[in-house]
C-alpha positions in Angstrom: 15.3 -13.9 -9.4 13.1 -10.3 -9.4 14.5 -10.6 -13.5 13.4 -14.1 -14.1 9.8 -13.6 -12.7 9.1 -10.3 -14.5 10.7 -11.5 -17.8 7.8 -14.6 -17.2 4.6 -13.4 -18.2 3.0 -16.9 -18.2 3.4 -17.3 -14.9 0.1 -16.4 -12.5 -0.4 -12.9 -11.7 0.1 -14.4 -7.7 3.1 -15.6 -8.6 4.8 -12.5 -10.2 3.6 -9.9 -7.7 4.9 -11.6 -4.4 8.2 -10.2 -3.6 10.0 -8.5 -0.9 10.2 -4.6 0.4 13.9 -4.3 -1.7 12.3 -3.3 -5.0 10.0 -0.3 -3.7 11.5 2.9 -2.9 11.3 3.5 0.8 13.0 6.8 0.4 9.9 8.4 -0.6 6.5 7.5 1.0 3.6 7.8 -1.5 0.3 9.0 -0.5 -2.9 7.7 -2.2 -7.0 7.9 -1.5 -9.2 6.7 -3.4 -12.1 3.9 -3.5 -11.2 0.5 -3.9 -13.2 -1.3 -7.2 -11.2 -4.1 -7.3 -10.7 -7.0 -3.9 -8.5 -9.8 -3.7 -8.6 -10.6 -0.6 -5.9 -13.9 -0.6 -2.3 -14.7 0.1 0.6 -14.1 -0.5 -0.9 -10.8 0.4 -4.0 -8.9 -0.1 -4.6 -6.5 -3.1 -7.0 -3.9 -4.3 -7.5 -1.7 -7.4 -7.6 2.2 -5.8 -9.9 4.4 -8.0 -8.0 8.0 -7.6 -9.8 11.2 -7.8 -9.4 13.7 -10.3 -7.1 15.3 -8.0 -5.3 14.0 -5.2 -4.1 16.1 -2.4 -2.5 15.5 0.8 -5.0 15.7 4.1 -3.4 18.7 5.8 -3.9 16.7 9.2 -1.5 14.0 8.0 2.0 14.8 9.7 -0.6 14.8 13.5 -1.9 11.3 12.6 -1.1 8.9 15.3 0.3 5.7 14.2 0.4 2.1 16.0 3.1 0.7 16.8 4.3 -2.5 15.1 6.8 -5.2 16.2 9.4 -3.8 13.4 10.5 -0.5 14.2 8.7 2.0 11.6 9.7 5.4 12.1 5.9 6.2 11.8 6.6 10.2 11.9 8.8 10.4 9.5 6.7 8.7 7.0 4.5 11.2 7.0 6.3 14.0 7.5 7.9 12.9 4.0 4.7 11.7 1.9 4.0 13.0 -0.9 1.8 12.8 -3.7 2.9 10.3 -6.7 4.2 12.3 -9.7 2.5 9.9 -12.2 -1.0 10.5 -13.3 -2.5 7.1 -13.4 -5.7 7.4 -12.1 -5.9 3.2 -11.0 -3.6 2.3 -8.3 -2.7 -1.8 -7.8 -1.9 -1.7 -3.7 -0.2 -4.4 -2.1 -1.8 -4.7 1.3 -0.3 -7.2 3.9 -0.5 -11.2 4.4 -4.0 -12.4 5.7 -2.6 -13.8 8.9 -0.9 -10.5 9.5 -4.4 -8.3 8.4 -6.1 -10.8 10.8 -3.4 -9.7 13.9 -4.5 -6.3 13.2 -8.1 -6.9 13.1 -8.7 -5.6 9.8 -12.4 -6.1 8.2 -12.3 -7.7 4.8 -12.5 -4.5 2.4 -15.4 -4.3 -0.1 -15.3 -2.5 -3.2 -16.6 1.0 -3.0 -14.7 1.5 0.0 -13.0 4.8 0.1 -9.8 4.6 2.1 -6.2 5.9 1.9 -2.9 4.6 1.7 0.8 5.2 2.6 3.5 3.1 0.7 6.3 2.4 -1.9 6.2 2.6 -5.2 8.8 1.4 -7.5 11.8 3.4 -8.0 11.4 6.3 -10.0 7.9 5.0 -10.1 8.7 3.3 -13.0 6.6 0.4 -14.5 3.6 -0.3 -13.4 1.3 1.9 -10.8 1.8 -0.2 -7.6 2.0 0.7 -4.2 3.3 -1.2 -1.2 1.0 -0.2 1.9 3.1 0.5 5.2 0.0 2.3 6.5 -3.7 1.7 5.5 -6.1 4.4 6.5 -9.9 2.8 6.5 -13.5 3.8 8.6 -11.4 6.1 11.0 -8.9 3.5 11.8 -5.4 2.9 11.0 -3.3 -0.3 10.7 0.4 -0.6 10.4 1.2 -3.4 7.9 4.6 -4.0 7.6 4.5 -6.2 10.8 2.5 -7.3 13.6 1.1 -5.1 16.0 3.2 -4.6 19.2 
């Protein structure tokens, strides 16, 4: 079905970018900051445009970030312990956040552009394609959210 979408480019951009976790590799956790320039803020899911920096580097506080805990087991630690910076060098990021119903759960504000935040997600295998990144953790005004399910 993935094919028939993405060999569709009539269809709605909404249409072709909902899909499931199976096409992002979750073997290797991405890290990006940045500033959002771009809000969608809308199911299926909400989306922004992340503005990278010149250069990226990984917060040296990021393995000691505590995580919340979600009702679908996330090994939280290991995700971090294993991010790493994308090896690509786009500097504009498309980030698939989480369904508004579940962003509501976790209380998150409705983000604005010029908002500098930071992200931990999937990217397509090989990081092939286009530069988009599943969010499992979003990192925004000193707080963090788990997305890929409800909090617990």
């Amino acid at each position: 079905m993935l094919a028939a979408l993405a060999a569709a480019p009539w269809l709605p951009t909404a249409v072709r970018a909902h899909h499931g976790w199976s096409s992002f590799d979750q073997d290797r956790p991405l890290y990006l900051e940045g500033r959002a320039i771009k809000v969608l803020w809308r199911n299926p899911h909400a989306e922004l445009e992340l503005e990278l920096p010149e250069r990226q580097a990984l917060p040296q506080d990021l393995q000691q970030r505590a995580l919340p805990k979600q009702t679908t087991t996330v090994d939280g630690a290991a995700l971090l312990a294993k991010a790493q910076l994308p090896t690509r060098r786009d500097r504009r990021w498309q980030v698939e956040l989480a369904p508004l119903t579940r962003l509501e759960a976790w209380q998150v504000q409705e983000i604005k552009p010029g908002t500098t935040l930071s992200v931990i997600g999937f990217a397509a295998p090989g990081e092939q394609g286009a530069a988009v990144l599943r969010a499992e953790y979003l990192f925004v005004d000193g707080k963090v959210y788990g997305l890929r399910s409800s909090p617990a």
